[in-house]
C-alpha positions in Angstrom: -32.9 -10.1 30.5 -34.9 -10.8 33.9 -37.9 -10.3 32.2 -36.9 -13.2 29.9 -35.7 -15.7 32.6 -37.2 -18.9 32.0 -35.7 -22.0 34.7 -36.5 -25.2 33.8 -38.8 -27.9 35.9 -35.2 -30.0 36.4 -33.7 -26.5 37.6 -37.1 -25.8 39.9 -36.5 -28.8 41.7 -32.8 -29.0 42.0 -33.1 -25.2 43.6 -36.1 -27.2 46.0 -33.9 -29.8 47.1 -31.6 -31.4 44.5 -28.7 -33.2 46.6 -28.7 -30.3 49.2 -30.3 -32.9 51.3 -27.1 -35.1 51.3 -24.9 -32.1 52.2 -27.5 -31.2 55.4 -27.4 -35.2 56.2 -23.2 -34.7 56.3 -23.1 -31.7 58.3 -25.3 -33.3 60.6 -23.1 -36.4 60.7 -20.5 -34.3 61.7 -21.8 -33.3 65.0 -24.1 -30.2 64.0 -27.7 -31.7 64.3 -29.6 -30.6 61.2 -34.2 -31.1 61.7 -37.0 -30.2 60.5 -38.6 -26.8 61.1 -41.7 -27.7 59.8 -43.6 -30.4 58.3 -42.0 -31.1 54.9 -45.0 -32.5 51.9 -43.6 -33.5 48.8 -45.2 -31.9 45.2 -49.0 -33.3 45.8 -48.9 -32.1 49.1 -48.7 -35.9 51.4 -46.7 -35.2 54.6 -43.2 -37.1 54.2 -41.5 -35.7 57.9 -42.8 -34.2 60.6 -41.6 -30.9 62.0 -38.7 -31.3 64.2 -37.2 -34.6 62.9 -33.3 -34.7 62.7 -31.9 -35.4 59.1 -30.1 -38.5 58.7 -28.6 -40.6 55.8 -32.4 -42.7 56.1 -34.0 -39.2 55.8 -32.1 -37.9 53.2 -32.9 -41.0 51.2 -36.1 -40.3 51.2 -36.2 -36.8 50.3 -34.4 -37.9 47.4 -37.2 -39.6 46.2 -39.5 -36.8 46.4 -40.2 -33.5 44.3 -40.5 -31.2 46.9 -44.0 -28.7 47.6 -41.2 -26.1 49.6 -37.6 -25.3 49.0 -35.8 -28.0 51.7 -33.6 -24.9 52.8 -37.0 -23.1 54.1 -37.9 -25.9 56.1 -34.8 -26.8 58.0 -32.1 -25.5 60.9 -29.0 -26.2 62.0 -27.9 -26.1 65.8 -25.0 -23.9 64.9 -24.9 -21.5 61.9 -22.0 -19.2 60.5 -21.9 -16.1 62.6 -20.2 -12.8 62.4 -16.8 -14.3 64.8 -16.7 -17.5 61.9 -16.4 -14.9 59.0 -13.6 -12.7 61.0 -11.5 -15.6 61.9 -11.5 -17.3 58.1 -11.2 -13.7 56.7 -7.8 -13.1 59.3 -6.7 -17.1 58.0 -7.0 -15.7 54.4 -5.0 -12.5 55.4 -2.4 -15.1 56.9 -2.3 -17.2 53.8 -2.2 -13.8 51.4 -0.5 -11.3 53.3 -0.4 -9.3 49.8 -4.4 -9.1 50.5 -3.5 -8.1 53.9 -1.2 -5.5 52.7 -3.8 -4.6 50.1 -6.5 -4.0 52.8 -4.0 -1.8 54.9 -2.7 -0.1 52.4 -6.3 1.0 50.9 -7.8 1.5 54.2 -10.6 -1.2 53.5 -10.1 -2.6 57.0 -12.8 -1.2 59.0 -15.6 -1.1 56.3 -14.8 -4.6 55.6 -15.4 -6.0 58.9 -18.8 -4.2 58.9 -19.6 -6.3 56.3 -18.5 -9.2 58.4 -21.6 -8.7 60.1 -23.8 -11.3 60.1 -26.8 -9.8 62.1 -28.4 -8.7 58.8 -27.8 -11.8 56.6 -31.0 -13.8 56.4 -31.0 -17.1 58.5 -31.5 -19.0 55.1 -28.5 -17.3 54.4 -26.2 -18.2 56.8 -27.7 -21.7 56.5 -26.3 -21.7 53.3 -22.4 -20.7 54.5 -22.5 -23.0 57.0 -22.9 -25.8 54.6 -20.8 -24.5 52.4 -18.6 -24.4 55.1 -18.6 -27.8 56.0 -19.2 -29.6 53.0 -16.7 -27.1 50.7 -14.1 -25.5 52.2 -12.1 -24.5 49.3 -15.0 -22.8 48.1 -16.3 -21.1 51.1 -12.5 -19.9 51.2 -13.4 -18.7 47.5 -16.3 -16.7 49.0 -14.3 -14.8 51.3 -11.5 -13.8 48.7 -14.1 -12.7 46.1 -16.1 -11.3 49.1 -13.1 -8.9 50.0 -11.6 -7.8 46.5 -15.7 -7.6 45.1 -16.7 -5.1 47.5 -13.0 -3.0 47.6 -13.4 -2.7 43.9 -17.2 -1.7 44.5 -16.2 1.2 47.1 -13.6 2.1 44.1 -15.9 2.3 41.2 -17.7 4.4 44.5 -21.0 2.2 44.2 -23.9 3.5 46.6 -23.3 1.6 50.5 -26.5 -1.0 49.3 -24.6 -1.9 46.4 -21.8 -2.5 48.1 -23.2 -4.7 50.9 -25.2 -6.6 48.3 -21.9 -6.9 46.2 -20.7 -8.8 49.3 -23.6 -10.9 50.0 -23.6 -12.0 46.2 -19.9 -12.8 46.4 -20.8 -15.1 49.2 -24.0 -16.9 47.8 -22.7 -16.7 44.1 -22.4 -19.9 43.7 -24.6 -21.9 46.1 -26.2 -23.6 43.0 -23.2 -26.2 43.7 -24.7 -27.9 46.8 -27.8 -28.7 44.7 -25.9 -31.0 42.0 -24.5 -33.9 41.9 -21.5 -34.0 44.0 -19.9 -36.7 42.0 -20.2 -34.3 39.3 -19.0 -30.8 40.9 -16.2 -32.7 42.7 -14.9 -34.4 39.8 -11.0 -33.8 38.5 -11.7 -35.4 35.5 -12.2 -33.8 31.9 -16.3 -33.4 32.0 -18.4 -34.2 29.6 -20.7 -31.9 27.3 -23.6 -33.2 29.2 -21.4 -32.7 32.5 -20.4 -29.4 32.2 -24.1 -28.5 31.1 -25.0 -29.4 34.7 -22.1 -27.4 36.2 -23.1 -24.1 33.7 -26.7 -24.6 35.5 -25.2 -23.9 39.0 -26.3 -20.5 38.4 -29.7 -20.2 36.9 -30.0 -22.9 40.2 -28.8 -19.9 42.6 -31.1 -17.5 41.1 -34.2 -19.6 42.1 -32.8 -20.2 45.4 -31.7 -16.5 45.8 -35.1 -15.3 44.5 -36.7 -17.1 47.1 -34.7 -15.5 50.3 -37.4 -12.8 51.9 -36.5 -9.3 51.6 -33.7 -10.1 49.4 -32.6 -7.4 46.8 -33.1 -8.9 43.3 -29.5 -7.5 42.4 -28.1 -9.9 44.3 -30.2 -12.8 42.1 -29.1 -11.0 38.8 -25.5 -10.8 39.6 -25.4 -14.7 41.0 -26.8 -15.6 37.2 -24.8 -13.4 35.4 -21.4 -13.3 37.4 -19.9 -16.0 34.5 -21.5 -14.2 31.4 -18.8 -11.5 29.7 -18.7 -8.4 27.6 -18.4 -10.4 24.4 -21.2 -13.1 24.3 -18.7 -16.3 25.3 -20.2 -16.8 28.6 -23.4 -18.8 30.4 -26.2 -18.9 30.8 -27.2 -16.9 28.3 -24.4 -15.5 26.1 -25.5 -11.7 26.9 -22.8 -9.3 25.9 -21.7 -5.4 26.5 -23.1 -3.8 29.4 -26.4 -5.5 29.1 -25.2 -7.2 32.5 -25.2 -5.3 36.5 -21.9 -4.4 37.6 -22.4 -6.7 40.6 -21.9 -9.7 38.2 -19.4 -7.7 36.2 -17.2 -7.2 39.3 -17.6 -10.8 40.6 -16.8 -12.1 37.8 -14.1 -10.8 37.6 -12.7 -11.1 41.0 -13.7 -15.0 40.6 -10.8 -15.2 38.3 -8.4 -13.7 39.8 -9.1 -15.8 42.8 -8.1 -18.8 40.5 -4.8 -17.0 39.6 -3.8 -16.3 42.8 -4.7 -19.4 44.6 -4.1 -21.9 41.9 -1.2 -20.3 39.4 0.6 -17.8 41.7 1.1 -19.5 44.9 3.7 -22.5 43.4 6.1 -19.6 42.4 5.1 -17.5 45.7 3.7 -14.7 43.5 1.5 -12.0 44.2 -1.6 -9.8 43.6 1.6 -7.5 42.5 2.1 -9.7 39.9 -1.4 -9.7 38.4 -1.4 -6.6 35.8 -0.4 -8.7 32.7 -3.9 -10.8 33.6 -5.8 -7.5 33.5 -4.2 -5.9 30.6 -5.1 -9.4 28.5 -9.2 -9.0 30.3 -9.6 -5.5 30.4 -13.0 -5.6 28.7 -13.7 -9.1 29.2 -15.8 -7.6 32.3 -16.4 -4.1 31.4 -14.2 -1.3 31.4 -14.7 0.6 34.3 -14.4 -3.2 36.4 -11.1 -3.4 34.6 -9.8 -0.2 35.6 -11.3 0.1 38.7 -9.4 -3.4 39.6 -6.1 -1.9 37.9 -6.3 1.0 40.7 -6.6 -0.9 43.3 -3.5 -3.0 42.7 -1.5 0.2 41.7 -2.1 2.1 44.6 -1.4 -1.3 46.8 1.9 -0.5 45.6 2.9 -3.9 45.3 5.9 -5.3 44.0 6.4 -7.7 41.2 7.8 -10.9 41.7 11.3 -11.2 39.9 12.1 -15.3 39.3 14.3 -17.4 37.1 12.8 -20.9 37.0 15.9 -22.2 35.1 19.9 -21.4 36.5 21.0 -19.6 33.2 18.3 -16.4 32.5 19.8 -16.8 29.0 18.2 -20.4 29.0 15.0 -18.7 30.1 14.6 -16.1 27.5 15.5 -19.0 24.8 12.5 -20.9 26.8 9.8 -18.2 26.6 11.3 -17.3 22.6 9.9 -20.8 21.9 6.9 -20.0 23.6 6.0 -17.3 21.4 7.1 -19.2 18.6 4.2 -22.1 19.8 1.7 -19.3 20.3 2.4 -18.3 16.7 1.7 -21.5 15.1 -1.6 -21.9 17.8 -2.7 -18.7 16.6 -2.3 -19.6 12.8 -4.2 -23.1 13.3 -6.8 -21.1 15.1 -7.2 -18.7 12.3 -7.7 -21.8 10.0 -10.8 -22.7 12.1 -12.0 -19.8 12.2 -12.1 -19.4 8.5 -13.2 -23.3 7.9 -16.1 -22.9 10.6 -17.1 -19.4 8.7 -17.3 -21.5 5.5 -19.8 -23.8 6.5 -21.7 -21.3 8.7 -22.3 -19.3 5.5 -24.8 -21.5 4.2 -26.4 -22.1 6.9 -26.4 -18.4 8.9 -29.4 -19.6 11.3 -27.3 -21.3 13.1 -26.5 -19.8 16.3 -24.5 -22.0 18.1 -22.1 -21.3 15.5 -22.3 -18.0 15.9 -20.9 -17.8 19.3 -18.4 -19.9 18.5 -16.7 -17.8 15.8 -17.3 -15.4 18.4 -16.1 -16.5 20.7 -12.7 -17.1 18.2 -12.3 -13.5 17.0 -12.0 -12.6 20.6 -9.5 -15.1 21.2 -7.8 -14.1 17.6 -7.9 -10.7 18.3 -6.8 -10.8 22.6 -3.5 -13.0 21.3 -3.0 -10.0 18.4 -3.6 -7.0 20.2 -1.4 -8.5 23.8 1.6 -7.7 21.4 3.4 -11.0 21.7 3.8 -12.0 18.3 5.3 -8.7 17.0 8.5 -9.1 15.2 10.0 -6.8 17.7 9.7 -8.8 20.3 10.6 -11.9 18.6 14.2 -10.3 17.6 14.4 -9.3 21.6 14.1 -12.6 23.1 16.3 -14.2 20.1 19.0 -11.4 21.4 18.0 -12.3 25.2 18.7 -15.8 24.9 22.3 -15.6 23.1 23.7 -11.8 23.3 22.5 -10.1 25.9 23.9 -9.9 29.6 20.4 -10.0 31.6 20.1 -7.9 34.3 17.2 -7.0 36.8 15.1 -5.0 34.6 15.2 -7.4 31.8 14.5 -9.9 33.6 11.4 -8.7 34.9 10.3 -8.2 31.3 10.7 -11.8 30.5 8.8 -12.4 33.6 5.7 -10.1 32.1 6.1 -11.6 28.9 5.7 -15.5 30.3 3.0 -14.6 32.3 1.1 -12.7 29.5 1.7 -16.2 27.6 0.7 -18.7 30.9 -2.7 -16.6 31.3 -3.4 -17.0 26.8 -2.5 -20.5 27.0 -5.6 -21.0 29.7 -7.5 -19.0 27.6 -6.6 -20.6 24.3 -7.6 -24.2 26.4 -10.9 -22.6 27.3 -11.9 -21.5 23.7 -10.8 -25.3 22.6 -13.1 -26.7 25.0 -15.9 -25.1 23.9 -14.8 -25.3 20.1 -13.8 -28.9 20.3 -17.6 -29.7 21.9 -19.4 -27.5 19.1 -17.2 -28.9 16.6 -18.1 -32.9 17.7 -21.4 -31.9 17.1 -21.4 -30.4 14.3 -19.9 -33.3 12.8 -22.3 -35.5 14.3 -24.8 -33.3 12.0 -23.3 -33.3 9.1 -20.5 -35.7 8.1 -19.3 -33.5 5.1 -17.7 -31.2 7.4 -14.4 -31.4 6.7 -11.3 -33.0 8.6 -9.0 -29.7 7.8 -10.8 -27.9 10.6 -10.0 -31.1 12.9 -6.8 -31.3 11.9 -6.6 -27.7 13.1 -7.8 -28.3 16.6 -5.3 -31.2 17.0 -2.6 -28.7 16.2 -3.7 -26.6 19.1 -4.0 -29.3 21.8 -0.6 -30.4 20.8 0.5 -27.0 21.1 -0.9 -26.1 24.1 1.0 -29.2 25.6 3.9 -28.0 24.4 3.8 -24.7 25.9 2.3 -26.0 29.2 5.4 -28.2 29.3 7.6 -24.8 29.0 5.8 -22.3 31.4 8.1 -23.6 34.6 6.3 -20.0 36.3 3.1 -21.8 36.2 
């Protein structure tokens, strides 16, 4: 696959300069002077600053303007960069936030090798020019870093990676997706539905991180690999280029993997104070999306953390709830059968035409969702006739309860999926369309189906 990598001239110049430019102008408006550290020429080699000029919003105007001859991170400083101390103290604030990762870390005796990795000493000053930035510009996200930093390199020591691996498992954690700062900021902090075109410059964050990563001296090239791989999967669905199986390096298996359970935790878990205890349904639905041994190396870790799951009933009658997650199932049902009629309408018209490997991925990228909602066991009859029981019968107790728990969750993490696969479906689809106007509505009349029933269920998943 490295062999093959070919970036762009729009990528080459975004990983030269892009909008990183405006970021370095904002950090510098914010009291930590950011200059020149040599003289900067644009592509045809004319001087546009002199060494030791401070970058302002009139200097970062007119870097915009130019293609640069160097990458812009090369030939600037800042008066104060991340150190090892910055690292502790926003790893000891995530610990504060999550004490289940604190417990985790304790529990696993990760605590001293971790803070050796804290180390900054060996990180690359182009490096920790980067964090501080990120720091600054995106806190959320430098937060991100540090979370995916900690359970990257835990799972590395379990799947007992070699020492390199597992200090360049950290350092790609933290630089995995630096390719942000070099987009368009309008477009990266937008919390609007994106467009084809928009998300086609968010998917090219990473190809962007593995120019700027190739460039950092003495760097290991897993690092690069792993920041362009870390959102590809075992099955062919991901970006940039829809490799599958184990054609990918277990760094970007294992971030990729951690970067979703970051989203879990952070953005699912924490408004029904769940845990990392809680997280085994999410693995058991994902447990090759990543690889195998990622999967159960991950499923170790949070076994032996011996956490506790979190027991909640969102609703006063846990009757009411089982009757609320029984029509759950019932609206994953009739998503999965309106799925399954796309499927079959899309392998229709892909039959004549077989060359077309868009449409390829696409079905897929369907089977796998087909066969995840099949094989997670909710839409067995068995369970059907439980909940039906639960919700008018059945005198709930503890331990039933915290199977209605595993069961809502197991639906709450499909129904993201099930939105995922649409996305992508519903873009291909437009397309396709646009292409050739005998496609037929059935297939559309399909995916309407499945947005209305993902609204439905959203509406009913009072965990999430």
């Amino acid at each position: 696959m490295q062999n093959n990598f070919i970036a762009n001239s729009e990528h080459q110049e975004a990983a030269k300069s892009g909008f990183y430019s405006q970021h370095l102008a904002a950090v510098s408006n914010k009291g930590n002077s950011a200059f020149t550290t040599d003289d900067v020429f644009n592509e045809h080699g004319a001087l546009l600053i002199k060494k030791g000029v401070h970058i302002d919003t009139n200097i970062r105007d007119k870097l915009l303007q130019h293609k640069l001859l160097k990458p812009l991170d090369h030939l600037v400083g800042l008066e104060k960069q991340v150190n090892t101390q910055t690292l502790r103290t926003r790893f000891n604030q995530l610990m504060n936030d999550y004490p289940d990762v604190r417990e985790i870390n304790k529990t696993l005796r990760f605590e001293s090798e971790f803070e050796k990795l804290l180390n900054t000493n060996y990180l690359h000053p182009i490096i920790t020019q980067k964090l501080t930035v990120l720091n600054s510009q995106f806190s959320s996200e430098f937060d991100k870093c540090m979370f995916n930093a900690w359970l990257s390199t835990i799972t590395a020591r379990e799947l007992d990676l070699s020492q390199t691996d597992i200090k360049n498992t950290f350092i790609t954690s933290m630089l995995h997706d630096i390719g942000m700062m070099h987009l368009d900021p309008d477009i990266v902090n937008s919390n609007r539905q994106l467009t084809p075109d928009e998300w086609k410059t968010i998917q090219a964050h990473v190809i962007i991180g593995k120019l700027i990563t190739d460039a950092i001296p003495d760097l290991s090239p897993d690092v690069s690999r792993a920041v362009v791989e870390h959102h590809e999967t075992c099955f062919g669905s991901g970006y940039p280029f829809s490799i599958s199986g184990y054609e990918r390096g277990v760094i970007g298996r294992i971030i990729g993997m951690s970067d979703s359970i970051h989203a879990i935790r952070v953005n699912n878990f924490v408004k029904e104070k769940r845990t990392l205890g809680d997280i085994q349904p999410f693995l058991q639905l994902n447990s090759i999306t990543q690889s195998n041994d990622v999967y159960c190396a991950m499923m170790s870790i949070f076994k032996k953390s011996k956490l506790k799951r979190t027991r909640i009933c969102p609703v006063n009658n846990p009757n009411t709830y089982a009757k609320q997650v029984g029509q759950q199932v019932r609206i994953m049902s009739d998503s999965k059968s309106a799925l399954d009629n796309v499927y079959t309408g899309l392998n229709e018209q892909h039959f004549a035409n077989r060359n077309d490997k868009n449409t390829s991925s696409i079905l897929a990228i369907l089977r796998r969702m087909l066969t995840t909602i099949t094989e997670s066991g909710l839409l067995s009859t068995e369970l059907v006739v439980w909940l039906n029981q639960a919700s008018t019968e059945m005198d709930i107790d503890d331990i039933v309860l915290d199977e209605i728990n595993e069961v809502d969750l197991l639906i709450s993490e499909l129904t993201w999926q099930m939105r995922n696969t649409l996305r992508m479906l519903s873009a291909h689809y437009d397309k396709l369309r646009d292409k050739n106007k005998s496609v037929g509505d059935p297939i559309a009349t399909s995916i309407e189906t499945i947005k209305e029933n993902l609204d439905q269920l959203q509406a009913l998943q009072p965990i999430n």
